[in-house]
N, C-alpha and C positions, 0 to 999 in steps of 0.2 A: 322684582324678579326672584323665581326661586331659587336657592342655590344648595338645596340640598341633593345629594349624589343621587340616594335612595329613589330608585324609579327610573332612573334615565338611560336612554339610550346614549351610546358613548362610542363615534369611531375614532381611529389611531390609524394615522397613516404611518408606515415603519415599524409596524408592531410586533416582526416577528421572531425578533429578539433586542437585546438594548434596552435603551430609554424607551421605546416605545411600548416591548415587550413588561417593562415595567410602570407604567402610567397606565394598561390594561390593567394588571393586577392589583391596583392601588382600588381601581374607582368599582372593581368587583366586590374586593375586599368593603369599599363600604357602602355597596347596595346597589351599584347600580343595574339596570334590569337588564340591559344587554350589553355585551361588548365587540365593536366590527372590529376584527382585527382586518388591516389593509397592507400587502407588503408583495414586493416582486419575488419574495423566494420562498415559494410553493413548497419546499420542504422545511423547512425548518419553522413555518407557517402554517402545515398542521401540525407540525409536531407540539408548537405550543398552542393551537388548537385540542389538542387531544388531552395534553396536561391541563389544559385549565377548564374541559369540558370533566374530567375526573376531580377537579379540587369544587370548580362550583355548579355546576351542572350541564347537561346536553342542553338545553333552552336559551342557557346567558351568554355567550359565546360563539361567534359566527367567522369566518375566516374567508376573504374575497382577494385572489390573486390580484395584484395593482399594483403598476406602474404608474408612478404621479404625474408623469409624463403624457404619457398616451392612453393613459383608461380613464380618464375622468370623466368624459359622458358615459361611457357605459358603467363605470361601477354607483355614478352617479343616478342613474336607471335601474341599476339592480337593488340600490337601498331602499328609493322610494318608492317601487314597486313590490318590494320584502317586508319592508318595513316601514313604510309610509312618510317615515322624517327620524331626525335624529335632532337630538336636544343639546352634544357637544362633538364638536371635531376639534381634534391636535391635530396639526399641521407639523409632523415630526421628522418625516423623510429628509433624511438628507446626505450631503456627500461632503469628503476633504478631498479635492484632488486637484492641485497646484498647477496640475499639467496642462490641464484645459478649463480654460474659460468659460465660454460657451456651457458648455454639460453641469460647472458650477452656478453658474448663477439660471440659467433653466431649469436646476432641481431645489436648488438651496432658494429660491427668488421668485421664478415666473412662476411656477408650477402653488408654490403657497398663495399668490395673487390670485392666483387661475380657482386653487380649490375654496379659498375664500369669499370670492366674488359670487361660485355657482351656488354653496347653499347660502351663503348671505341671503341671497335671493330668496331662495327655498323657509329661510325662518322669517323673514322678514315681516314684519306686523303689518307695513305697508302693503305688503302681494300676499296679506288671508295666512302668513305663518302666523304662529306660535312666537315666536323670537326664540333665544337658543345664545349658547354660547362658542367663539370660536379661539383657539389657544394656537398659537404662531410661536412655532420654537425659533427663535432667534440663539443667541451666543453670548460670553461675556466679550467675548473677541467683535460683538455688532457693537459697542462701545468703547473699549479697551484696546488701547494698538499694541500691535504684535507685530515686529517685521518681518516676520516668517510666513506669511497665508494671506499675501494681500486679495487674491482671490476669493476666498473666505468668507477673509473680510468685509470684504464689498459688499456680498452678499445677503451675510447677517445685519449688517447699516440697513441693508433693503431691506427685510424683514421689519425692524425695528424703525422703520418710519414709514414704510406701510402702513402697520397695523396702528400706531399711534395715530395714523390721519382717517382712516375708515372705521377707526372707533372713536373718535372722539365724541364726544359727548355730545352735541347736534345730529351725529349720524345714529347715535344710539337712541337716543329722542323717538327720533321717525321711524326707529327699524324693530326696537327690543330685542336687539340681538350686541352680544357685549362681545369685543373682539379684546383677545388682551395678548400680551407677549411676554415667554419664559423665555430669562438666558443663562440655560446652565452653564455652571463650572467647568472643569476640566472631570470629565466623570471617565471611568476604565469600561469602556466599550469596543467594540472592533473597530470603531473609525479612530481611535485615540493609541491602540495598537500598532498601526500602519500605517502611520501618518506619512507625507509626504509634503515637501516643501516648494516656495516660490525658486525658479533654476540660479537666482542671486545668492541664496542662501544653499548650507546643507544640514542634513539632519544630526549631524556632530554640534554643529553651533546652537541649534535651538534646544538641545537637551538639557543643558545646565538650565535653560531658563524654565522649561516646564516643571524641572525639580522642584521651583520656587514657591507654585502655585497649591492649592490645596484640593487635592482631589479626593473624590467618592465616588461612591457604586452609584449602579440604576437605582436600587430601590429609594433610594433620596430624593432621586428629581423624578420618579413613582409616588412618593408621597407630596413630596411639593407642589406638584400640578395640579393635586387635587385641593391643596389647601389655598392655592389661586384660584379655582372653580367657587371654593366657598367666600370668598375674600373680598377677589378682585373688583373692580369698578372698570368699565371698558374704556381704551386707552392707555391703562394702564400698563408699567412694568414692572416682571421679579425679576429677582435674584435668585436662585438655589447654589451656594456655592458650599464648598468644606462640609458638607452633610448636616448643615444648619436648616431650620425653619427656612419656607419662601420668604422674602424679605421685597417691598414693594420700592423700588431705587425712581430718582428722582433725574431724568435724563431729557 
């Protein structure tokens, strides 16, 4: 498989700031030939549409309002009808919100099944694709307990044995398409800002413990995602934690 950036197409769901916003900038920065940015907030989604059509050009850069939710066949028809296929999707959207269930695990969960499953298909060597790669942002919290976000937590588990069973190595065989799973750190983004807790817990108590941990910016798990695209073997997991190298952990 190839795993060079240079030439690919590349969408990001959640990409209109954050981690997402910076896994765009990573795989521009080293060649890649388009980037969809995917994300529910229309403004500030072209706004870094407009920044990054000024830093790399009007051509490499495209911005498609979506809900991971509810737009998946249609942005799902507007790509390959745009643009015929896409060679990598990160599976990044995502939510912390203790209060409901439901909405957690439908965005953090189904919704990554749901967008995995449709272009799996779409690259798939077996249905005449190309193969292609797919990147499942998971958590360190999908392995690591934390008694604050059991919610989350569940979640990110889902993510992380998901993607570990429809990449495995027999599914990658027949498909050539490599699915892999990033579980970042504790990174400073809007969801790590506003956090909110399971109703047993409050956010006085979980503070000293997030102290603990080592956190980084976006542009860390921006460059680590890309060095998983070069790297990785499908099934497989990282790590990007403390603003270190991806680091591929054994789970």
């Amino acid at each position: 498989m190839d795993r060079q950036v240079k030439g690919k197409i590349v969408a990001v769901t959640g990409s209109a700031n954050g981690l997402g916003l910076a896994m765009v900038t990573s795989f521009l920065q080293q060649g890649a030939k388009l980037a969809i940015l995917l994300d529910m907030d229309e403004i500030k989604g072209n706004e870094a549409l407009m920044n990054l059509k000024q830093k790399y050009g009007d051509d490499r850069v495209v911005f498609y309002k979506c809900n991971v939710l509810n737009d998946l066949e249609d942005v799902y028809q507007t790509i390959t009808r745009n643009h015929k296929y896409i060679d990598i999707l990160v599976n990044n959207a995502g939510i912390l919100d203790e209060k409901n269930i439901k909405r957690t695990m439908n965005i953090n969960a189904i919704a990554v099944m749901e967008w995995t499953v449709k272009f799996y298909k779409n690259m798939s060597l077996a249905n005449g694709g190309k193969g292609g790669t797919i990147i499942n942002v998971s958590s360190i919290f999908g392995y690591r307990i934390f008694s604050f976000i059991p919610f989350y937590q569940a979640s990110k588990y889902a993510v992380l044995g998901f993607s570990k069973s429809i990449g495995h190595e027999m599914n990658f065989k027949k498909s050539g398409v490599r699915v892999v799973t990033l579980c970042p750190g504790l990174t400073h983004t809007s969801l790590t800002d506003t956090p909110n807790v399971w109703e047993g817990c409050s956010l006085e108590e979980m503070s000293p413990y997030l102290s603990k941990f080592e956190w980084q910016e976006p542009p860390a798990i921006g460059d680590g995602v890309v060095e998983i695209f070069k790297n990785a073997d499908s099934g497989s997991v990282w790590l990007v934690e403390g603003s270190r190298p991806a680091e591929k952990i054994d789970i």
